[in-house]
C-alpha positions in Angstrom: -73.4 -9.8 -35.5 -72.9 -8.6 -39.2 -70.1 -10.6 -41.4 -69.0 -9.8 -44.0 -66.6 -11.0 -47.4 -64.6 -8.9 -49.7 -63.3 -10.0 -52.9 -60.5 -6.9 -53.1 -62.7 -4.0 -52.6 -66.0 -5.2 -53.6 -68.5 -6.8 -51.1 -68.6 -10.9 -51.9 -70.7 -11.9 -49.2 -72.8 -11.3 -45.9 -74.5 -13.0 -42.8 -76.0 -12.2 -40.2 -75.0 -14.2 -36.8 -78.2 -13.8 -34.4 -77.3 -15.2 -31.2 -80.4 -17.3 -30.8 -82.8 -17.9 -33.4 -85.7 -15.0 -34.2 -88.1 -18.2 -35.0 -90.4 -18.7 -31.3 -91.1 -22.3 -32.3 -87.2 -22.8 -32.9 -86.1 -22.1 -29.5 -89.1 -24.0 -28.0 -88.2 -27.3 -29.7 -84.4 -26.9 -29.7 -83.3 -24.3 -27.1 -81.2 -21.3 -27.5 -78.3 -21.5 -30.2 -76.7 -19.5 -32.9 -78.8 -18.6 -36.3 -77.5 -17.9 -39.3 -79.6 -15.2 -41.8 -79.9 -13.7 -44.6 -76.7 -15.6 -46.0 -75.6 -14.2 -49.2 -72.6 -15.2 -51.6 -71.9 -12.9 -55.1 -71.3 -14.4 -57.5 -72.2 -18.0 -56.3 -70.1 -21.1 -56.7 -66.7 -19.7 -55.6 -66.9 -20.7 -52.1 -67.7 -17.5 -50.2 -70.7 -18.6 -48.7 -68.8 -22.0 -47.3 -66.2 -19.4 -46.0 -69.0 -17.3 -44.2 -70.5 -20.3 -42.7 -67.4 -21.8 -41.5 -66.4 -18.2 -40.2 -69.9 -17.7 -38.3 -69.6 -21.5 -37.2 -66.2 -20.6 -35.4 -67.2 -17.7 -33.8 -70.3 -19.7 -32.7 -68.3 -22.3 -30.7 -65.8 -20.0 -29.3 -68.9 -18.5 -27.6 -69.3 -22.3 -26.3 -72.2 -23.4 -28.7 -72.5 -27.0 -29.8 -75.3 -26.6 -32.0 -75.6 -24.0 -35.5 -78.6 -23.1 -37.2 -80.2 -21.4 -40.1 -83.3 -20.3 -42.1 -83.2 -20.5 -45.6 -86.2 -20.0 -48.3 -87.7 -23.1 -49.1 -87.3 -22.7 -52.7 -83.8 -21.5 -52.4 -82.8 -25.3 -53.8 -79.2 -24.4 -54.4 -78.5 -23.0 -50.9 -80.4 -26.1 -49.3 -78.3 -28.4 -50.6 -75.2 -26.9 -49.9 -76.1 -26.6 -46.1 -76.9 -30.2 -46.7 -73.0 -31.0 -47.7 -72.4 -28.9 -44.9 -73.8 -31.5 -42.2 -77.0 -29.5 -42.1 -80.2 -31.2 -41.1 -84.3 -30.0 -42.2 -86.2 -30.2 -39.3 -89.0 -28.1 -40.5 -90.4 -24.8 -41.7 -91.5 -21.7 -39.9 -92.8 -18.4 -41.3 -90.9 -15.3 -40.9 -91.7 -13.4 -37.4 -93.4 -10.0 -38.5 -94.9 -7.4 -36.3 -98.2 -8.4 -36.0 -98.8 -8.5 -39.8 -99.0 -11.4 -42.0 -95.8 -13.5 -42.2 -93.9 -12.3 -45.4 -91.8 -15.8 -46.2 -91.9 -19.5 -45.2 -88.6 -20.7 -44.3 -86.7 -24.0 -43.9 -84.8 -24.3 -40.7 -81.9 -26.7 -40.5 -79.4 -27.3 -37.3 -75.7 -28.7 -37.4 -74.4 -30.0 -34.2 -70.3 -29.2 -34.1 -68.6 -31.6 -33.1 -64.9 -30.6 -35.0 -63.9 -27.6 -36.4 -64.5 -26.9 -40.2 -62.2 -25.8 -42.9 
């Protein structure tokens, strides 16, 4: 599922909500849950992409998950902490699945278990 923010008419934001996570070692540790990806929030700092996650989070548990999770780069520091304020926990790092080429990115993979709703 593709979301997606508008400030007025210009695009502010996107995600994409993957239904179970594209990351093979991900699903054996943890099982099958939502993924967030490829997160974006322009300009940052205005609380788009806390209003993405929130939105994605919601759909996620009407769908009857209990447990959230994204990939992020690892030296996206900005984004890392903010899923961190968010509840979000590291648990590791994974490269990105290619088709049977070298992995293009190493990414951080954090999980949130929802136990409320969020703002």
């Amino acid at each position: 599922m593709y979301l997606l923010a508008w400030r007025g008419a210009e695009l502010a934001g996107r995600c994409t909500l993957l239904t179970a996570s594209k990351y093979h070692q991900v699903r054996q540790m943890l099982g099958i849950f939502p993924e967030m990806n490829a997160l974006e929030a322009r300009p940052q700092g205005q609380g788009t992409g806390m209003k993405i996650i929130a939105c994605a989070e919601k759909i996620a548990r009407t769908r009857g998950a209990t447990l959230t999770g994204l990939a992020v780069e690892v030296s996206n520091q900005g984004a890392r902490r903010l899923y961190a304020r968010l509840g979000y926990r590291d648990w590791g790092t994974a490269w990105s699945p290619t088709n049977g080429t070298k992995p293009i990115r190493r990414a951080g993979l954090s999980a949130r278990t929802m136990t409320h709703a969020t703002t």
